[in-house]
C-alpha positions in Angstrom: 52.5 44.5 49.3 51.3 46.2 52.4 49.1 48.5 50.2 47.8 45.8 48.4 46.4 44.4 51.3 45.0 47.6 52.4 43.7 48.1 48.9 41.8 44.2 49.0 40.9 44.6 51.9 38.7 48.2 51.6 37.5 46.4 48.2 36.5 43.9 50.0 34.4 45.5 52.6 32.9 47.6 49.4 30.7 44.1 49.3 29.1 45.2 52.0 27.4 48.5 51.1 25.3 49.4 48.6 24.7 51.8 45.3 27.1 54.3 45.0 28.3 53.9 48.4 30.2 50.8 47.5 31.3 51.7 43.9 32.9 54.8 46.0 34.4 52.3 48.4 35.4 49.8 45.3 37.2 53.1 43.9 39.3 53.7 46.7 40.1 50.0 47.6 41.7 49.4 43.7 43.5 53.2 44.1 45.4 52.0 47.4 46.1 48.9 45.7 47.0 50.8 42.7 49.4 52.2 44.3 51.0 49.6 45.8 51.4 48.1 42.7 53.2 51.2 41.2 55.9 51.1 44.2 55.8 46.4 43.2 56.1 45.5 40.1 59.2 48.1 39.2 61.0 47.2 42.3 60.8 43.2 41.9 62.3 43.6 38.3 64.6 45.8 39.7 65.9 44.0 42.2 66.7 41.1 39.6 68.7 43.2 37.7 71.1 44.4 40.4 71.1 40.6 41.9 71.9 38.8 38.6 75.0 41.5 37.1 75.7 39.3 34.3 73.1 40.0 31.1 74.4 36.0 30.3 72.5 34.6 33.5 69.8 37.5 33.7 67.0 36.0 31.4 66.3 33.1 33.0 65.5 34.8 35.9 63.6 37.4 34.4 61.7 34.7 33.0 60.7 33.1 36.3 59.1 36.6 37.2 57.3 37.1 33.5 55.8 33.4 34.6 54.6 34.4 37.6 52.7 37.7 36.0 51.2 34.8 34.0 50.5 32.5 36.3 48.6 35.6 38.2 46.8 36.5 34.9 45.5 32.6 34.4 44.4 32.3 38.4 42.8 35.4 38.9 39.8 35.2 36.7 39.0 31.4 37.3 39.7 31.7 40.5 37.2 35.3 41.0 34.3 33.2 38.5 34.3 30.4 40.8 34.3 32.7 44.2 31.3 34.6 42.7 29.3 30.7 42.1 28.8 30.8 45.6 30.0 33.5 47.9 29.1 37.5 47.4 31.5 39.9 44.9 33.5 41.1 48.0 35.2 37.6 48.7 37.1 37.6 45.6 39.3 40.3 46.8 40.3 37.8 49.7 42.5 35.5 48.1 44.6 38.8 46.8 44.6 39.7 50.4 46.3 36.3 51.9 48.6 35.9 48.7 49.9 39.7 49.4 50.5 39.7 52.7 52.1 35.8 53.1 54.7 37.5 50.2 55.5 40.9 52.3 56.0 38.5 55.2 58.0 36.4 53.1 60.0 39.2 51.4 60.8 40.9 54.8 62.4 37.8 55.8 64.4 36.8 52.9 65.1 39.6 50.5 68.0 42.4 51.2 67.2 45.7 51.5 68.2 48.0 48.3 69.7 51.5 48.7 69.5 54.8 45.8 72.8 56.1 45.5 74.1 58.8 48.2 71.9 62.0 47.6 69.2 60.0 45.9 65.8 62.3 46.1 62.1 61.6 44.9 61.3 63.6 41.8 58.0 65.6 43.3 58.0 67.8 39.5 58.6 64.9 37.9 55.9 62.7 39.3 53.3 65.3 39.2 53.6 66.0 35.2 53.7 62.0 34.7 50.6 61.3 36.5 49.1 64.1 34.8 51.2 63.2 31.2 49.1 59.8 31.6 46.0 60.4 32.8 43.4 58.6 30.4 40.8 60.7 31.5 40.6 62.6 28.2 40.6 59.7 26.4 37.3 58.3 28.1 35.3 61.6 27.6 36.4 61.4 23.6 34.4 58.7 23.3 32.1 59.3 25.6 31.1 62.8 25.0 33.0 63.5 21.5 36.7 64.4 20.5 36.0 67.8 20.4 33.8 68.3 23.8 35.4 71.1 26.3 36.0 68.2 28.7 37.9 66.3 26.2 40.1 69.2 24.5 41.4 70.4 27.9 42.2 66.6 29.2 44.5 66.2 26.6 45.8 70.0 26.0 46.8 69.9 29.7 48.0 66.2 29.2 50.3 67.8 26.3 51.4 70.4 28.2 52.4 68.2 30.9 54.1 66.0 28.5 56.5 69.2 27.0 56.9 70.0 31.0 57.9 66.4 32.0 60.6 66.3 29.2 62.1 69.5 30.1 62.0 69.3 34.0 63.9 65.7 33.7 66.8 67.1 31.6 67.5 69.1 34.1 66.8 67.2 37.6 69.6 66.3 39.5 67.9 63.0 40.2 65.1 62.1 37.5 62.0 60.0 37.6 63.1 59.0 34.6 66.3 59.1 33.0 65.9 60.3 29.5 69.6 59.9 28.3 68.5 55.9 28.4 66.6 56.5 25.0 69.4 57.0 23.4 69.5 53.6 23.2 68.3 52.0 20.3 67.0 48.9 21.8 66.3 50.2 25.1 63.6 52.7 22.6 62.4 49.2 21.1 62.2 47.1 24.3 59.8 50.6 26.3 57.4 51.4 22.9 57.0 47.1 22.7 56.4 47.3 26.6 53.7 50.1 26.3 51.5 48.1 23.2 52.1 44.6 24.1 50.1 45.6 27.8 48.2 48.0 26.1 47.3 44.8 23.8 46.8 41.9 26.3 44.8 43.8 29.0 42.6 45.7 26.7 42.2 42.3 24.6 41.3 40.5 27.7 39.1 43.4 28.8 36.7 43.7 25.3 36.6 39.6 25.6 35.2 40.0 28.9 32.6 42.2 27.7 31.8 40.3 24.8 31.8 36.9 26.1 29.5 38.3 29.0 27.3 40.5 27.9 27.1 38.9 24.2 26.9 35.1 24.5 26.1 35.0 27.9 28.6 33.6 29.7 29.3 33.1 33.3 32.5 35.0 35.4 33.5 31.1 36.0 32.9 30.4 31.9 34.6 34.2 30.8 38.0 32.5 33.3 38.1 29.5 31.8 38.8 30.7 28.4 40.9 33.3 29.4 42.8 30.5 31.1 43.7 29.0 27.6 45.5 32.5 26.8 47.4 33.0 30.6 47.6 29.2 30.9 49.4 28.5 27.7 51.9 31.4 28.3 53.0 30.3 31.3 53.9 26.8 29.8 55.8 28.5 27.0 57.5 30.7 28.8 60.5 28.3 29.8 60.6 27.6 26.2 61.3 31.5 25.6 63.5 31.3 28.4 65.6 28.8 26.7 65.7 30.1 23.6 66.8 32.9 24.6 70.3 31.7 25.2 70.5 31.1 21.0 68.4 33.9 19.6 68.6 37.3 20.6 65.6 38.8 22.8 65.2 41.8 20.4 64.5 39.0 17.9 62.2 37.2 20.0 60.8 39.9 20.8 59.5 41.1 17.1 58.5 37.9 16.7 56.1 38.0 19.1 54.3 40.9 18.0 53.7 40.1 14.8 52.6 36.5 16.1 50.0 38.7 18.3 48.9 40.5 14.9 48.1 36.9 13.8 46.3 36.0 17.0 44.6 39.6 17.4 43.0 39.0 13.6 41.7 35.1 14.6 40.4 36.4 18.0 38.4 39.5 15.8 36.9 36.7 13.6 34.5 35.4 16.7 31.1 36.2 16.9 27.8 35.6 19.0 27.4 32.0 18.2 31.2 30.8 18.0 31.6 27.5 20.8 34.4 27.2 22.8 36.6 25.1 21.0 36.7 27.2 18.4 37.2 30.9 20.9 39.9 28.8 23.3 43.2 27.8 20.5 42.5 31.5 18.9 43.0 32.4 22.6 45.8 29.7 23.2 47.7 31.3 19.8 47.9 34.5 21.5 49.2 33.0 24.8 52.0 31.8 22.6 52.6 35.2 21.0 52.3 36.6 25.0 55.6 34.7 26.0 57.4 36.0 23.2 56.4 39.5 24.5 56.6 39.1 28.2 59.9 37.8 29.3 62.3 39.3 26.1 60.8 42.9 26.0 62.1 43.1 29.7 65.7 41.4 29.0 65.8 43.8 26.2 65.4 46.4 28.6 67.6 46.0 31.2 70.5 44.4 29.1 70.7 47.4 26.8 72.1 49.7 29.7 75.0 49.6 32.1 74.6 47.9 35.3 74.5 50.6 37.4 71.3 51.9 34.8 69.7 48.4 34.8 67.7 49.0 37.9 66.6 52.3 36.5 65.6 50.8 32.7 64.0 48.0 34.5 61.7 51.1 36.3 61.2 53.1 33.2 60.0 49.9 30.9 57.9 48.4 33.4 56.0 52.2 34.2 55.3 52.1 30.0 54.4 48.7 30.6 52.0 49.4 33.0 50.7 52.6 31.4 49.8 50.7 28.0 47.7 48.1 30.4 45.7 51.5 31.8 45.3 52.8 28.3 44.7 49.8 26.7 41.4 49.1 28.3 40.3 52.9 27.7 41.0 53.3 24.3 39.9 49.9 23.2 36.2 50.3 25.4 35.9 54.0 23.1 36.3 51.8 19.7 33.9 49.5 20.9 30.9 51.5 22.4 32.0 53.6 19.8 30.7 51.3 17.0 28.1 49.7 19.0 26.8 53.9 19.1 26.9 53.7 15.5 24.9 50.4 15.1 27.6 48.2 14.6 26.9 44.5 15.9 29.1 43.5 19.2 31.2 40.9 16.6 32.0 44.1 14.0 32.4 46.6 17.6 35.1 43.6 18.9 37.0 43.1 15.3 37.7 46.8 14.8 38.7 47.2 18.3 40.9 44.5 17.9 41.9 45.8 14.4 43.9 48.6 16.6 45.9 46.5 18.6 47.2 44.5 15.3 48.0 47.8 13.6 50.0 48.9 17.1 51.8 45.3 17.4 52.6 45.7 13.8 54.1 48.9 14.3 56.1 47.8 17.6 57.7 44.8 15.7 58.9 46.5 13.0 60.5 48.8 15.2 62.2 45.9 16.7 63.3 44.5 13.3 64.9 47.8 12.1 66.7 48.1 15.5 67.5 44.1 15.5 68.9 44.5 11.7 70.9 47.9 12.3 73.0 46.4 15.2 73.9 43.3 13.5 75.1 45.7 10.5 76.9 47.4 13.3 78.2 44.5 15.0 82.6 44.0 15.1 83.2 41.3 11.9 82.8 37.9 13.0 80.9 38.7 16.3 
């Protein structure tokens, strides 16, 4: 949290300067916060999966934290488009500020402290081939420059590489980034490859909308929030639904369900063009909030209920790191299909549907996975369990 202050505040103060001084500045204020948000996000879902031991009890906390993603998700942009009416870009990196450092003061007071197992080490090898494994760089100078530019072909080669390196050097750490015998696990596979595309799917779907409904019809930051609101908005008020249900239908199941509902969203959200009004962009957008809370809150109980205890702080780290990698790609390899098309003279409603096409093919993918997993531990499953 403390980075994330750091982070807002240097963003902030970018504001301030101008031309590429303050893009540079911008750069390194979202970096800090960026990491700050890599040491967050797998540490608060950790945390609920070594307070709450019983897998029984576990969901309906995990589904207070997928709200609060959600809640963040619905706030940020209305509250950014209506900082921007009247106050310089800089000051919407000020309510981020205040929120982050009121909840560092308030988790310094309240939460216990955490400890790694005796002779608990950071991974420096494995880190390093990660960050390199998932660097998107390559991916943004295929589409920029060509899939088979120098630039391009050695991004991904070394990304490859790095890939083969990672595997190896965490079979045989004494204590892994990542812990690789976890995969052996049917639905702990389902729960990460649904974690990667569902992010990859709603931050790269919010991201081309953002595009589209500025730079296509027009649209103010405040009137680009308050549709996304009816996509953020509506999966926050279904998510204590999920969170019940959960207790009678099993999260796997939930969970496939909600990516093929997203397929159905994704294809409704493709069909908008230049001239569609807002009634008809904000209940495609509210369908796929729906199909969000199916994704959100399950694909993490999956997760961390598929392992032993004493694992369930360390599945909680490895899903929400795909988790958080699909919402970097996401936005990078859906921005390539779009200018992509536009390069080829494509309108900006054809560039938007085949970009969106992608994500329904990937969600489509991820909840079959979770159906063939779902259906071969029922068949499985002791008679009369």
């Amino acid at each position: 949290m403390s980075l994330t202050v750091l982070g807002a505040v240097i963003a902030g103060l970018a504001g301030t300067a101008e031309g590429s001084a303050a893009v540079h500045a911008l750069w390194a204020g979202q970096a800090v916060s960026g990491l700050g948000a890599g040491a967050l996000l797998p540490t608060t879902l950790a945390l609920i999966a070594h307070a709450v031991p019983d897998p029984r009890r576990r969901g309906r906390y995990v589904n207070a934290w997928a709200t609060g993603i959600v809640v963040g998700l619905a706030l940020g942009p209305l509250l950014s488009g209506t900082i921007l009416r009247y106050l310089d870009w800089g000051w919407i990196y000020a309510p981020t500020g205040a929120l982050a450092a009121l909840a560092a003061a308030a988790a310094l007071v309240a939460l216990p402290e955490s400890k790694a197992p005796a002779g608990r080490h950071l991974d420096w090898t494995g880190q390093v081939l990660a960050t390199v494994t998932v660097s998107i760089y390559g991916v943004i100078e295929g589409g920029e420059h060509g899939w088979t530019s120098v630039p391009c072909l050695v991004a991904l080669g070394l990304a490859a590489i790095a890939l083969v390196a990672f595997v190896v050097a965490e079979s045989r750490s004494a204590a892994p980034l990542m812990e690789l015998s976890l995969y052996r696990n049917g639905q702990f596979t389902a729960a990460g490859v649904s974690a990667l595309i569902a992010l990859f799917s709603i931050v790269g779907t919010a991201f081309l909308l953002s595009l589209f409904l500025g730079y296509t019809q027009r649209l103010s930051p405040l009137g680009i929030g308050l549709r996304l609101l009816f996509t953020a908005g509506v999966s926050a008020l279904v998510n204590p639904l999920v969170g019940a249900l959960m207790s009678r239908v099993r999260p796997l199941v939930l969970l496939g369900l909600g990516m093929f509902l997203s397929a159905v969203a994704l294809l409704l959200i493709g069909a908008i063009d230049e001239t569609t009004g807002f009634a008809d962009v904000v209940w495609r957008l509210a369908v796929f909030g729906v199909a969000m809370s199916f994704m959100l809150t399950p694909v993490s109980v999956v997760a961390i209920n598929a392992v032993p205890w004493r694992s369930a702080g360390a599945a909680a780290a490895t899903n929400t790191a795909l988790r958080q990698y699909g919402g970097a790609l996401g936005p990078a390899v859906l921005g390539v299909v779009f200018n992509g098309r536009i390069g080829a003279g494509a309108s900006p409603a054809s560039a938007l549907s085949t970009a969106l096409l992608v994500n329904v093919v990937l969600v489509l993918a991820a909840g079959a996975l979770c159906v063939v997993v779902a259906v071969r531990r029922r068949e499985g499953a002791p008679r009369g369990r």
